[in-house]
C-alpha positions as CSV (number, residue, x, y, z in Angstrom):
1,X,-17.8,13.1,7.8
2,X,-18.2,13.7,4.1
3,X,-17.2,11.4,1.1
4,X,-16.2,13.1,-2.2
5,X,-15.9,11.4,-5.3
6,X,-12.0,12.0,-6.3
7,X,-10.3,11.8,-9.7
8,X,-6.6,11.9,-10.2
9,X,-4.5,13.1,-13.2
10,X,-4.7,9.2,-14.6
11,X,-8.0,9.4,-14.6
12,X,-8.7,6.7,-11.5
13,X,-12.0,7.7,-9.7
14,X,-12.2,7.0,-6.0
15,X,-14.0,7.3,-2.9
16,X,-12.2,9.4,0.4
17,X,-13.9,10.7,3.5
18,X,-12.8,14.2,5.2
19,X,-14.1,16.2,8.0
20,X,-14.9,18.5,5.8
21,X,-14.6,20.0,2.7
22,X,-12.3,22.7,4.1
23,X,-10.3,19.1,5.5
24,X,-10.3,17.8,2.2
25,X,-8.8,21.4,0.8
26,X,-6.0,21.2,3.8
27,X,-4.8,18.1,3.2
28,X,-4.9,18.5,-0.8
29,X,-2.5,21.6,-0.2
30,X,-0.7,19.1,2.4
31,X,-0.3,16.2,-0.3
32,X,-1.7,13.9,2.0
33,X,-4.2,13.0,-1.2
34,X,-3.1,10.4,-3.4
35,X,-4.8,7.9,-5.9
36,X,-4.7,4.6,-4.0
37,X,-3.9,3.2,-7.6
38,X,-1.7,4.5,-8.8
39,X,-0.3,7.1,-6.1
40,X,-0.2,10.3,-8.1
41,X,-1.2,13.6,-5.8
42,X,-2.7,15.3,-8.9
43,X,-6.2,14.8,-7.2
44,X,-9.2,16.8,-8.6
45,X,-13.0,16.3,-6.8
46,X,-14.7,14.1,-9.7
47,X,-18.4,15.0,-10.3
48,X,-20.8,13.3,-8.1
49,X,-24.4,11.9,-9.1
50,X,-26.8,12.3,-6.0
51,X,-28.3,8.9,-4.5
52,X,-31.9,10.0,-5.8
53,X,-34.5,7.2,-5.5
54,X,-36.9,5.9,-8.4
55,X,-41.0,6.2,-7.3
56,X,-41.9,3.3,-4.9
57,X,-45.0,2.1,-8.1
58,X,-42.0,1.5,-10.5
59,X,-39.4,-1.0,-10.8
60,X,-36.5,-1.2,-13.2
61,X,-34.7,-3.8,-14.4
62,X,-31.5,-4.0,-12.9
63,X,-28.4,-3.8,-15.4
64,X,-25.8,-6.5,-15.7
65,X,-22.5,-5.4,-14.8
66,X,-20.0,-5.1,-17.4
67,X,-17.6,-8.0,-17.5
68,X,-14.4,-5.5,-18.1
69,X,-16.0,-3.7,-14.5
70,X,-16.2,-7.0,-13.1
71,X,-12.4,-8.0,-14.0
72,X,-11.6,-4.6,-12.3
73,X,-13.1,-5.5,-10.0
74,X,-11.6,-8.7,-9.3
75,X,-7.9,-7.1,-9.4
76,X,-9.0,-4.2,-6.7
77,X,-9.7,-7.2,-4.4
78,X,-7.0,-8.8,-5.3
79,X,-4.8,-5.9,-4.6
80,X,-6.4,-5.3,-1.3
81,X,-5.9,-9.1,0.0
82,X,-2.3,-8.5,-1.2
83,X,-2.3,-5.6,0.9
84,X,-3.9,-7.0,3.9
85,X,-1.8,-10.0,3.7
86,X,1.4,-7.9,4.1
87,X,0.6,-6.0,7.4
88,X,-1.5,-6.5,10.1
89,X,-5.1,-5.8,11.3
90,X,-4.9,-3.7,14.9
91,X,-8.7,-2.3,15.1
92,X,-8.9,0.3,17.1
93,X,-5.8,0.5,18.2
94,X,-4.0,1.9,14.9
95,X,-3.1,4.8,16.1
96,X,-1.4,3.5,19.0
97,X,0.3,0.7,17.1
98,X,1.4,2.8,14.3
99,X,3.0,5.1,16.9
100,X,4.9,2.0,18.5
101,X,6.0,0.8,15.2
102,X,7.4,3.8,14.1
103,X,9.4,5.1,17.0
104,X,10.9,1.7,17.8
105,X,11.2,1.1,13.4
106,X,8.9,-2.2,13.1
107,X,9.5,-2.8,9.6
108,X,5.9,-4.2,9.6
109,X,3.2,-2.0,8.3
110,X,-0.6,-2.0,10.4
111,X,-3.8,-1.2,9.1
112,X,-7.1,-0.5,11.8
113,X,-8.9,2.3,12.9
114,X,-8.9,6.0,13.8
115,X,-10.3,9.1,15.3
116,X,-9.8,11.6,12.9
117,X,-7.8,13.5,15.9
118,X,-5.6,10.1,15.9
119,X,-5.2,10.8,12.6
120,X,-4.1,14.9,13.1
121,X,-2.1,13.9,15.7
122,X,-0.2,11.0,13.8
123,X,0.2,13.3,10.9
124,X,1.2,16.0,12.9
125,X,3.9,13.8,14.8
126,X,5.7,13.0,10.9
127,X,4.1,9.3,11.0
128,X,3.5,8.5,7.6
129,X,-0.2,7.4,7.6
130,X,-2.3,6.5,4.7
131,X,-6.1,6.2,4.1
132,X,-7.2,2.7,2.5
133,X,-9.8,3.2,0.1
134,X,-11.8,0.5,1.3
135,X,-13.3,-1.6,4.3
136,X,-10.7,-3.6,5.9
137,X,-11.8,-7.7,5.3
138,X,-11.2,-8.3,8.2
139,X,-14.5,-6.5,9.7
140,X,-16.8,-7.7,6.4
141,X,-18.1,-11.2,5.5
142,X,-15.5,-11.1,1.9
């Protein structure tokens, strides 16, 4: 798996894994890619700094975040909770859940888990599928 650094046409910078970067290529052409804030499918890679790490004798000072980054910050959880709250957590079983639901037309949405050949398969089948941009509360301590 690989994580790009995505940008879409509003500007909105975001995290997304692929298989690849040919994966990430085939479902840009696909417009399976979408800003997760605003939903556009005008999806550029956004440039990416490396993880380099500072000389083990020196330390630096960390810097404050911003207060307008930590109001943004606020509103992505808040958006996410809302999110959550409105569908339910099926773990590992997504795939076969999201399968269920469709073909019997559950109007409730799931979030959980997936291979990523769940996912081809799922995609493949016409169920509408969406990566979250984040880690599902329910498996983190938030």
């Amino acid at each position: 798996m690989i994580v790009f650094d995505l940008k879409c046409g509003h500007g909105h910078v975001f995290e997304a894994w692929f298989g690849s970067s040919d994966e990430y290529e085939d479902q840009k052409s696909r417009k399976l890619v979408s800003c997760p804030l605003c939903g556009v499918q005008d999806i550029e890679k956004a440039v990416m700094a490396p993880a380099v790490s500072a000389k083990g004798n020196q330390r630096k000072a960390r810097q404050p975040v911003a207060s307008n980054e930590t109001a943004e910050m606020a509103k992505l959880l808040a958006a996410q909770r809302a999110l959550e709250a409105g569908s339910d957590w099926v773990g590992p079983r997504f795939a076969t859940e999201a399968r269920v639901r469709h073909e019997d037309g559950t109007a409730r949405p799931v979030h959980g888990e997936a291979s990523l050949a769940e996912v081809k398969s799922l995609v493949q089948d016409g169920i509408p599928i969406m990566p979250l941009p984040f880690s599902p509360l329910a498996k983190s301590d938030a």
